[in-house]
N, C-alpha and C positions, 0 to 999 in steps of 0.2 A: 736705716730700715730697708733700704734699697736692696740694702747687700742681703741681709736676712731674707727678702724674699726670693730672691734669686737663689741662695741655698738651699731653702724651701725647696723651691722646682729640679733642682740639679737633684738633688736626694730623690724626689718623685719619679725621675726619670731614670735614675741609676737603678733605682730598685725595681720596678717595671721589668728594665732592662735585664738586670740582672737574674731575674726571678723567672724571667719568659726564656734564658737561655738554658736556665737551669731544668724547669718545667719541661723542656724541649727534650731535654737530656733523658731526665725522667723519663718522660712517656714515652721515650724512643724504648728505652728499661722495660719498662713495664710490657708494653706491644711486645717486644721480643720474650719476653717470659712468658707470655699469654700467648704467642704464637707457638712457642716451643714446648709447651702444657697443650697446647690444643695439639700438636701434630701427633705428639706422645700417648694422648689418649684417643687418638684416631686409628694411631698404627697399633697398640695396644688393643685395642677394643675390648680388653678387660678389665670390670673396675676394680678387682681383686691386686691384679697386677700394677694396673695404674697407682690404687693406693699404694701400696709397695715402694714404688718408685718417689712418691711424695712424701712417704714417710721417712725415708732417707735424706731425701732433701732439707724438711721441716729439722731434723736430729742435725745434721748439719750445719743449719741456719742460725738453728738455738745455740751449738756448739761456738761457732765462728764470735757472737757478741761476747765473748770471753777472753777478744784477742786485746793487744796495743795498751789494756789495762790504764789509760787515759792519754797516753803520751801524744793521742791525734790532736784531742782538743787543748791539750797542751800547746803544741807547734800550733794551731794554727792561732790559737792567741799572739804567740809570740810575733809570728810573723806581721801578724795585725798592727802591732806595735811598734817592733824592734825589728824588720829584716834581717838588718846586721848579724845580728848578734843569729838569729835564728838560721842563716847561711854557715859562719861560724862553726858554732857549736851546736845547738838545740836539733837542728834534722839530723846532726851524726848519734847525737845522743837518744834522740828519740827512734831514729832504725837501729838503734843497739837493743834498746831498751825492750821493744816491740817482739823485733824475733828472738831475744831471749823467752820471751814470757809465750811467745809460739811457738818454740821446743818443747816448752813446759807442758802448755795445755796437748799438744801433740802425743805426746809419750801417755799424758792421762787416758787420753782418748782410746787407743789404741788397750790399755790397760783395761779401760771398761766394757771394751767390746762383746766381752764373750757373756757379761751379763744382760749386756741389751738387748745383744739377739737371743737368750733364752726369754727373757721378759716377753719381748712379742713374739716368741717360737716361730722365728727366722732365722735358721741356721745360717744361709747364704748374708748376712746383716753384718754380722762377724770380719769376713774380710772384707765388704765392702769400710766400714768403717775405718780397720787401719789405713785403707790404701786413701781415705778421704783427710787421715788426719796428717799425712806427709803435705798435701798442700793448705794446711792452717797458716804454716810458717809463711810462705807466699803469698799468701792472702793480710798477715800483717805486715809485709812488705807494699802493699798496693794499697793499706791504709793509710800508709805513711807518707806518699808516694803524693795520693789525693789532698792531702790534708794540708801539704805545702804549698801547691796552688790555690785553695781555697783561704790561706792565709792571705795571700795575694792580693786575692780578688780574681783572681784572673779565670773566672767562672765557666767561660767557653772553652779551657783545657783542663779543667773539673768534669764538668758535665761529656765532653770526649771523651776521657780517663773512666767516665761510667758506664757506658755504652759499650768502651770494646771490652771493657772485666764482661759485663753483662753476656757479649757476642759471643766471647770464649767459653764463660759456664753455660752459656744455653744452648751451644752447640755441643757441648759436650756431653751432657743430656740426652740431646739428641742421638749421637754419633753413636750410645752406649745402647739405644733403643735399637738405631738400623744396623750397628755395624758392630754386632761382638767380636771379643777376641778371643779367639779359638771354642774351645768348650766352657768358657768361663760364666757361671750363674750372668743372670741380669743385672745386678744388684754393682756386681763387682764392676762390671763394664762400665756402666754408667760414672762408677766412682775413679775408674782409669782416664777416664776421655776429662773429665771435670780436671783433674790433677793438671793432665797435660795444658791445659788449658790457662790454669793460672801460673803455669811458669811462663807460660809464653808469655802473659798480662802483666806480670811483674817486670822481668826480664825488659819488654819495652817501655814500661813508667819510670824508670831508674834511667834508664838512657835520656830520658824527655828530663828526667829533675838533672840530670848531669848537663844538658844541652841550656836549659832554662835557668837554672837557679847557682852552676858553678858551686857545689857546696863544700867545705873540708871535709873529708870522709876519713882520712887518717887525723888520728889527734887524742889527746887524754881523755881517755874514759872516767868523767865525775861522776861518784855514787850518789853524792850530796846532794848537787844539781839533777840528778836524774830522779832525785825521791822529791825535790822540790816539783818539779813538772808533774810527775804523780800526784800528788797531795793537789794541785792545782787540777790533774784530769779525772783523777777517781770519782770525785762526787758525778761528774758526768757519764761517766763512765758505766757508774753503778747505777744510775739514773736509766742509764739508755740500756742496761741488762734489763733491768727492770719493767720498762716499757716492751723493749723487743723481745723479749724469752716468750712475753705470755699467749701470742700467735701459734709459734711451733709448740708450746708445750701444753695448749689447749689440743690441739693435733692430733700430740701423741699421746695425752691422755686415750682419747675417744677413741684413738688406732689399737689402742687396747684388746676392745670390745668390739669396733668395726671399721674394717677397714675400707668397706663400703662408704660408711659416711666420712670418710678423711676426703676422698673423691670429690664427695659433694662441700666438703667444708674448704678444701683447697680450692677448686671453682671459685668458692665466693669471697679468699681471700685476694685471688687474681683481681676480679672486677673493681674492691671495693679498694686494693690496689691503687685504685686510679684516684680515687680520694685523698688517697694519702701524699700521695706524691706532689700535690699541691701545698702542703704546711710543710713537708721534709726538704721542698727549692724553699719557702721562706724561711725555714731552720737556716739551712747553711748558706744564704745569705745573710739573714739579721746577725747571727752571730760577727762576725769580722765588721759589718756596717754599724752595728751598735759602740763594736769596742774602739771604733774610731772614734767616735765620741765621747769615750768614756769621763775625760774631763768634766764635762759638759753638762750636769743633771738635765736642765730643762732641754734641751736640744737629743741628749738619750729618748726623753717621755717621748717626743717629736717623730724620732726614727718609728721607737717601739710601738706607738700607735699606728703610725702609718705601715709599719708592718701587718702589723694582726687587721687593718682593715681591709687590705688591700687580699688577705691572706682570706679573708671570710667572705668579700666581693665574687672570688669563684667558688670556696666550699660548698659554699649556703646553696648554690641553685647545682650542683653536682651532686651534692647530697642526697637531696630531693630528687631530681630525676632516678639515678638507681632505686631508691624508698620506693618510687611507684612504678618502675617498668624491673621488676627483678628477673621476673619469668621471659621476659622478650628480649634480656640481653644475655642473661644465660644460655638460654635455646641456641642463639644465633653463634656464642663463641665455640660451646662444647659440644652443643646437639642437643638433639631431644629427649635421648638417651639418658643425659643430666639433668634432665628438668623437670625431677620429680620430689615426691615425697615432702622433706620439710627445707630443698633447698632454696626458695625465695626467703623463706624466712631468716634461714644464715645470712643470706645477703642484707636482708636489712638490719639486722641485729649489728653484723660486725660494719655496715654503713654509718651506724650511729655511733659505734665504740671508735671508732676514727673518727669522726667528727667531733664528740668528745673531747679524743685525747688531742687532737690539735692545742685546747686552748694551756696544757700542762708544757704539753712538746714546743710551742713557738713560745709561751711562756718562761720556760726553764732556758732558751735561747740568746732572749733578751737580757735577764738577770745574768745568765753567764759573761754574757759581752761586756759588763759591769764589774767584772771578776768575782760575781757572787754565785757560785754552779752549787751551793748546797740547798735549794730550791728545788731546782732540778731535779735531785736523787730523792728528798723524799718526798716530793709529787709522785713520782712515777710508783714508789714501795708503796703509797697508797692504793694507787691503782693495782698494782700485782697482789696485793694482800685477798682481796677478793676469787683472784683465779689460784693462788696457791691454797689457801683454807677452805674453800669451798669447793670445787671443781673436782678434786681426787675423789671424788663421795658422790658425785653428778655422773658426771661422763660416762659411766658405766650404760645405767640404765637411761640417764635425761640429758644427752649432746645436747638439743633444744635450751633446756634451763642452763647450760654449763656456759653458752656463748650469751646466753642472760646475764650472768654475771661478770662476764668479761665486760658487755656493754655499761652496766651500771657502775663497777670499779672504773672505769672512766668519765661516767659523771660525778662522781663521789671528786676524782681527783681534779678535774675542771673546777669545782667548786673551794679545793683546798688552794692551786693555784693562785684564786682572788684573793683569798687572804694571804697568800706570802706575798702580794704584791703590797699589800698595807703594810704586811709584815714590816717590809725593807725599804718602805717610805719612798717607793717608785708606784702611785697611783697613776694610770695611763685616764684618759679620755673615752670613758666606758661607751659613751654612746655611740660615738667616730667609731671605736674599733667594732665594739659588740653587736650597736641598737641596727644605727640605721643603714647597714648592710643587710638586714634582712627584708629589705621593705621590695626592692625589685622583685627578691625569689617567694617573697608570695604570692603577687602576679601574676609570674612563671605557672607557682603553683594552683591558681584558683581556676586558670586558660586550661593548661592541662588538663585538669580534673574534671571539668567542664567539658573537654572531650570527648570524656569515655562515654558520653551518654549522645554523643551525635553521628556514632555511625559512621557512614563514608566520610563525613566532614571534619572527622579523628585528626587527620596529616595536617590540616588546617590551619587547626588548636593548636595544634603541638608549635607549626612556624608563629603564630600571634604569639605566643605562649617566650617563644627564645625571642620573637623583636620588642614585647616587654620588660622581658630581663636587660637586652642592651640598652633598649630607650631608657627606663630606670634607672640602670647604675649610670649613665652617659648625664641624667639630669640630677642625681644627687653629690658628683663628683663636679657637675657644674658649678652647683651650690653651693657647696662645701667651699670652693676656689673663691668664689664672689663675694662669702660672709669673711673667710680670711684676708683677703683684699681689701676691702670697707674695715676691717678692726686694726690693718697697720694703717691706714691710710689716719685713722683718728688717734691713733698712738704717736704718729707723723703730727698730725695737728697741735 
């Protein structure tokens, strides 16, 4: 029992660990995307134009979940498991596999162009597009790239590998705003500077897996073996189209009709951003920490709960604070300029459809790590089912009700989630993970709220307000340690 506890703790610490490097990574992500969104729309000072620029991006973004077609979560399974074998073969077979299917999607791209830029009557949209779809192929090179170290574990050259992709597209971005090339629309610049960007981010990831991982890159190309990796990453695959399309193609619905409100609905993706990036480090942590276990059922439960608690520990009070300050962190990243109309409300709508979808997104993680990823894919078609049938018919006239439905297709699928978990007879510790994490961020939240009504003594509230939330979680993390202590101690007995 000795040994069991000691695992116990090692696991606690690993994932802490692991999660806080990742998170690190993240928010480094996020900051640079919100600084390079906020200079753009500074130097810009058009929202017209600004939209413009986001609505390329968002097309893009939608575009890009299309690529690797499963072969990431393929490798890094393997690597979870088998290195060997995934050194070998499986990284050659899956950067084969990758940029075949990102030539493919590339050419389509390029093919579609000329109707998309008629559809939003953006003639300049046109060659911005092709010249974005020459770096897809690159871009499933650095998926590939990532996915191997994350097989690993080896998280702090994951999380680096995120950061400078991040540094390259977001200066690229940038560069297309301050520094065009020659007479060339905006549209296209922007899609030039981005390009060069990800050859440079690919070009050095291949150098780091070549330095790190030694892998065979000449050798027999198996169809076999590559349609088995597939059938293994597809449900994922099509799971995480499903989850990630419905952001951008909420966008470019509403960019239809306003490209005003893309401005304000892109803002409130940035912020709420920061939400998510908290369950997307315990994604790609639980995943590889899970399927180390996978032997293991009861010891799986152990991980998976300790994931989603620990993963809800910071949601719960992040959540909450955006839900109640939308207007005073908007103002503060974009200006004032942005902080009108019905954009607090975006913020908290899509604050909740990410809170939400976490409990599908770290759910479909767990089960994958289990080698069960058909969970995954239709959780997420649950939730998309709501922004695809309903949303084309909204967005015109009611962006408001169309990001309603986004929010409610993610509690509809939080709710289907629980049941695949009875499904496939992996019931976690609903309280550990779900209950009594929210008991701090009420706290939090009743201080706060409490404040708005004292005036100068606001700044106060708000400090009692965050040393509740750490005194809380600090005394139910105690507790939780001392009741599992005392129940091996009598199993010991």
């Amino acid at each position: 029992m000795t040994r069991l506890r000691f695992s116990l703790t090692t696991n606690q610490r690993f994932l802490l660990r692991s999660v806080a490097i990742i998170v690190f990574g993240l928010f480094i992500n996020q900051l640079l995307q919100t600084v390079g969104t906020s200079i753009v729309a500074r130097v810009l000072n058009d929202p017209v134009r600004f939209g413009e620029v986001n609505l390329l991006l968002q097309i893009f973004g939608m575009i890009a979940l299309f690529l690797n077609v499963g072969f990431n979560s393929a490798l890094v399974y393997t690597f979870s498991t088998d290195k060997e074998e995934a050194v070998k073969t499986k990284l050659r077979l899956a950067l084969t596999g990758s940029a075949f299917f990102g030539v493919v999607v590339s050419l389509i791209v390029a093919a579609l162009s000329p109707l998309l830029a008629a559809v939003y009557q953006l003639p300049s949209l046109q060659n911005a597009l092709i010249i974005s779809s020459i770096m897809l192929v690159f871009n499933s090179v650095i998926n590939i790239g990532v996915s191997s170290f994350s097989g690993t574990r080896e998280f702090g050259t994951q999380a680096f590998f995120m950061v400078i992709t991040t540094i390259f597209s977001t200066a690229g971005t940038v560069l297309g705003v301050l520094w065009p090339v020659g007479e060339q629309p905006l549209l296209w610049c922007v899609s030039f500077w981005m390009g060069i960007g990800a050859v440079a981010a690919a070009i050095f990831i291949l150098w780091k897996v070549q330095r790190v991982h030694r892998p065979v890159w000449l050798g027999r190309i198996s169809v076999r073996e590559m349609w088995r990796m597939m059938k293994y990453g597809i449900p994922m695959w099509g799971g995480n189209i499903a989850k990630a399309f419905q952001q951008p193609f909420l966008v470019m619905l509403i960019g239809s009709s306003s490209v005003i409100a893309v401005g304000h609905l892109s803002n409130a993706l940035r912020i709420t951003g920061f939400i998510g990036i908290v369950t997307w480090a315990f994604m790609i942590v639980t995943f590889p920490f899970v399927a180390e276990s996978s032997r293991d059922v009861q010891e799986s439960k152990r991980r998976g709960t300790l994931c989603i608690r620990y993963n809800n520990l910071i949601l719960y009070p992040l959540t909450l604070a955006i839900c109640l300050f939308p207007d005073e962190i908007n103002g503060f990243l974009f200006g004032e300029s942005y902080n009108s109309g019905d954009s607090a409300t975006y913020i908290r709508l899509l604050a909740l459809g990410i809170f939400f979808s976490s409990v599908g997104r770290l759910g479909g993680s767990i089960l994958a790590g289990l080698g069960r990823t058909k969970a995954n894919f239709w959780v997420m078609i649950v939730a998309g089912i709501f922004v695809v049938a309903i949303v084309p018919f909204t967005a015109g006239h009611h962006p408001v009700l169309s990001v309603w439905m986004y929010t409610g297709g993610w509690a509809v699928s939080a709710l289907a989630m629980i049941w695949f978990f009875y499904h496939e007879g992996f019931v976690l510790n609903w309280w550990r993970a779900y209950g009594e994490p929210v008991l701090p961020t009420l706290a939090m939240g009743l201080l706060m709220l409490a404040g708005r009504y004292t005036g100068p003594l606001f700044a106060v509230f708000i400090m009692l307000g965050v040393a509740a939330l750490l005194l809380g979680t600090l005394y139910i993390e105690t507790k939780s340690l001392q009741i599992r202590a005392l129940r091996m101690l009598r199993h010991k007995g």
